[in-house]
Steps between C-alpha positions, in 0.01 A plus 500: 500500500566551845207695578306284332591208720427698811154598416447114404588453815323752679170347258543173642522626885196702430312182331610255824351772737185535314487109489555457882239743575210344730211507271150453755150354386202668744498156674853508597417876608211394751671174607782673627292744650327294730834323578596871626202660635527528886154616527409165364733356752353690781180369388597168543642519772159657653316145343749317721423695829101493421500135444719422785258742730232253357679237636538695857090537492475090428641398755363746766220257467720222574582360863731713668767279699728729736747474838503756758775479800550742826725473784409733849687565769295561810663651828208333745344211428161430460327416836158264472498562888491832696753523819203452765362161291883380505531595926171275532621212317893518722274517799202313418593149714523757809202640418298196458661355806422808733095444343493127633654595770215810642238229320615240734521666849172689402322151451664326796427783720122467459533094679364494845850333617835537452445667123764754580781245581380284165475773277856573653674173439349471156646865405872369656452202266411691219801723555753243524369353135677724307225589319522834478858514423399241187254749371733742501694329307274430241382856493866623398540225271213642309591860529804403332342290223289766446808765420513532129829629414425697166768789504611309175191418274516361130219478320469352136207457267440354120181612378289421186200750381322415226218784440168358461294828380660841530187658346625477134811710541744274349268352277512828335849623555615158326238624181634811538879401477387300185345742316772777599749188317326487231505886460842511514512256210299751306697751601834346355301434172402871500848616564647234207219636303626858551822449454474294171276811358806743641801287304231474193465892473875552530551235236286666241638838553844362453360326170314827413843707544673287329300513182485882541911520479458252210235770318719788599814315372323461167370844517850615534648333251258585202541838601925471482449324172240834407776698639771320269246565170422852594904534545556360164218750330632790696858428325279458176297790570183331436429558862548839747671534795184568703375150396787375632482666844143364510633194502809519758236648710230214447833254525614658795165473691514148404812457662400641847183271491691191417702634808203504689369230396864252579494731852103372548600161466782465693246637787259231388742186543610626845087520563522176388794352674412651831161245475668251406737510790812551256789758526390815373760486243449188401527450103216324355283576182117357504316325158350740262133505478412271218302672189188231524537462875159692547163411341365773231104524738374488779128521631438573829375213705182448690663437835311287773528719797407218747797318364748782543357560868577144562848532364629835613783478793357781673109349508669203635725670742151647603249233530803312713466851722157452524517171618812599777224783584209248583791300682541806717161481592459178593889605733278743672189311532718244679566760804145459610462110491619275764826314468600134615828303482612158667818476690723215679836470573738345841579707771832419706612696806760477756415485828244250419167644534348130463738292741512741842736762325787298466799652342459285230359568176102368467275494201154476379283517193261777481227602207245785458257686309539881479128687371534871442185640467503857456184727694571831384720651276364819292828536324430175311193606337611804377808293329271298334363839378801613374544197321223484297524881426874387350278209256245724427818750383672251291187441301499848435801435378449225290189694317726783415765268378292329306379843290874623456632146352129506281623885374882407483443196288230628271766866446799229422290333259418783298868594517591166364288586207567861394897361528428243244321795304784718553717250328276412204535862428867542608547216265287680205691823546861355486389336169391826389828690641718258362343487113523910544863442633623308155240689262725848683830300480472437133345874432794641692770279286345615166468868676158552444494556910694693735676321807251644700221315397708181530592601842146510587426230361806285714352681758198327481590164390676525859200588705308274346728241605479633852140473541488166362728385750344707768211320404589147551641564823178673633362193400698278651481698828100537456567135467664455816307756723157313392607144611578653857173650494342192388703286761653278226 
């Protein structure tokens, strides 16, 4: 009684472990796949630089609005007057004085009488004017308004440039920036593409595996129960020893691939697990492929290429290439036109240049046009060159693409088809193997066959089963692999 109750127990433990145990669909499987790709992450993380760069090449057609400060310190001034000009100004009310003065006694000396004492009396008048001494004075005054006084200089500018024509540079490296956005959205798709087609393949082999320990479990255990008969008929000696080795040995085998097999599987779910960003250990069973999940036909379909071409990620990814490539051209062509922007801003310096130079700060408004045009420049031709080399290489490209995705489609298609003709026949010959199986079954229990022949015919019934269920999942993969090629 006791150990009764303690294998009920250890029952129920078993029964609550098998019940807790994660069962996934194939959408659960891909979901959490994408949630745990980091290529796909990467990927979208790339969309968010490319559009943001598109952004960058919008607005380098916008006005440009920017502040630029200096400070300079200057150990001599800057002079608008040379040392001689500043001694003539100082001196210049002698000077002018001394020239009266020789005009004067030069004129009054040519009078018949008494010029000499006039021109004298008119030069002691002259002299006792102050005149020169007033000149003088207004000669230094000027040579020291004209001192500048810039051994500290600030200067201070706002400018706005707004480009006009830049010779269709940014016109193309905003289409450029577009398109390159766009390709990175094609590229994500791709990559989620990819990596649904990755978590599909592992999910099939799990389900495939798992049927395959399910067959080998059966196998097994018809052969213990053939074991058990042959065992009984040995005691009875309707049967020989030897028959009964055959069949430890054909058990024994069984064992080892139902070893295998369990061993196979547990590889598959950490396949599995590992794409769908779970612990490697992680327990978890999948749903069993259904017995009508697959149709019975299939005819291959009369594709329209023009379609598929239009659909494909990579044609897209290259007819966006070959539109950045024409881009590129027009980038290079721009080299050898001329260029032309606007630009205005306020200036403010200290001393004031406007006012005298004042050490005060002084402003003004000030607005341009800037025209580039360039004369020669050999280097720009052979860029555009290059360029339209690159164009004429991508649709090189795009013609070869175009026959490997016509070849790779058409091959998948007639895949598709011989699968589903694989399983009509797979189908047909575990019908046959498993009327043989209960025709040997019931000639072995009246003994009019040896355990042999039943043997082989288990034997059979088993690999029948196998290639009917290698059968549906080729189709389903065919399945998959031809909607990527079709860009469904």
């Amino acid at each position: 009684m006791k150990y009764r109750y303690i294998l009920f127990v250890l029952l129920l433990l078993a029964a609550s472990s098998v019940s807790a145990q994660q069962v996934l669909t194939l959408a659960e499987c891909r979901q959490r796949a994408l949630d745990a790709n980091r290529g796909l992450k990467m990927s979208e993380e790339r969309m968010n630089e490319t559009e943001a760069l598109q952004k960058v090449a919008f607005w380098q057609m916008m006005p440009r609005v920017g502040a630029t400060g200096s400070y300079m310190w200057m150990e001599k001034s800057v002079n608008l007057l040379s040392e001689e000009q500043k001694e003539r100004l100082r001196n210049m009310g002698t000077t002018i004085q001394g020239d009266i003065n020789a005009a004067v006694r030069e004129e009054m000396g040519n009078l018949p009488v008494g010029g000499e004492w006039i021109g004298e009396r008119i030069t002691a008048i002259l002299n006792n004017t102050n005149f020169s001494s007033s000149l003088n004075a207004l000669g230094e005054e000027l040579v020291a308004d004209l001192e500048t006084n810039t051994h500290n200089t600030c200067i201070g500018m706002v400018t706005v440039t707004q480009p006009i024509y830049m010779g269709g540079k940014l016109r193309a490296l905003y289409r450029s920036a577009e398109l390159i956005n766009r390709l990175s959205g094609i590229e994500y798709d791709k990559k989620r593409e990819e990596t649904l087609i990755s978590v599909d393949e592992a999910y099939w082999q799990v389900v495939s595996v798992k049927q395959k320990v399910e067959l080998a479990k059966q196998y097994a255990a018809l052969l213990q129960k053939l074991n058990d008969n042959v065992e009984e008929m040995v005691a009875a000696d309707v049967a020989t020893k030897g028959d009964l080795a055959k069949v430890r040995v054909k058990l024994n085998e069984a064992q080892m691939s139902l070893t295998k097999a369990t061993n196979g599987l547990a590889l598959a779910k950490m396949l599995l697990a590992q794409r769908c960003g779970m612990p490697l250990d992680a327990d978890f069973d999948v749903e069993t492929l259904g017995p009508h999940l697959l149709a019975d036909s299939y005819v291959a379909q009369n594709i329209n290429m023009d379609s598929v071409w239009q659909n494909r990620r990579e044609m897209q990814m290259l007819r966006i290439s070959d539109s950045v490539a024409q881009q590129g051209v027009r980038l290079a062509a721009s080299a050898l036109k001329p260029n032309i922007a606007v630009t205005g801003g306020y200036l403010v310096t200290n001393p004031n240049l406007f006012d005298g130079f004042r050490n005060e700060f002084g402003g003004t408004f000030v607005a341009g046009v800037v025209v580039n045009v360039p004369i020669a420049h050999p280097g720009a031709i052979y860029s555009v060159r290059a360029a339209k080399a690159k164009r004429r290489e991508v649709a090189y490209q795009m013609e070869e693409a175009q026959e490997m995705i016509e070849l790779q489609v058409n091959k998948l298609n007639y895949e598709l088809e011989l699968a589903y003709r694989k399983l009509v026949q797979a189908q047909s010959n575990l019908a046959q193997a498993e009327e043989n199986m209960r025709l040997a079954d019931e000639s072995f229990k009246s003994g009019m066959c040896s355990s042999s022949d039943l043997m082989a015919a288990q034997t059979a019934w088993i690999s029948a089963q196998s290639e009917v269920l290698d059968a549906e999942i080729e189709i389903e993969m065919c399945s998959v692999y031809l909607r990527q090629a079709l860009g469904e």
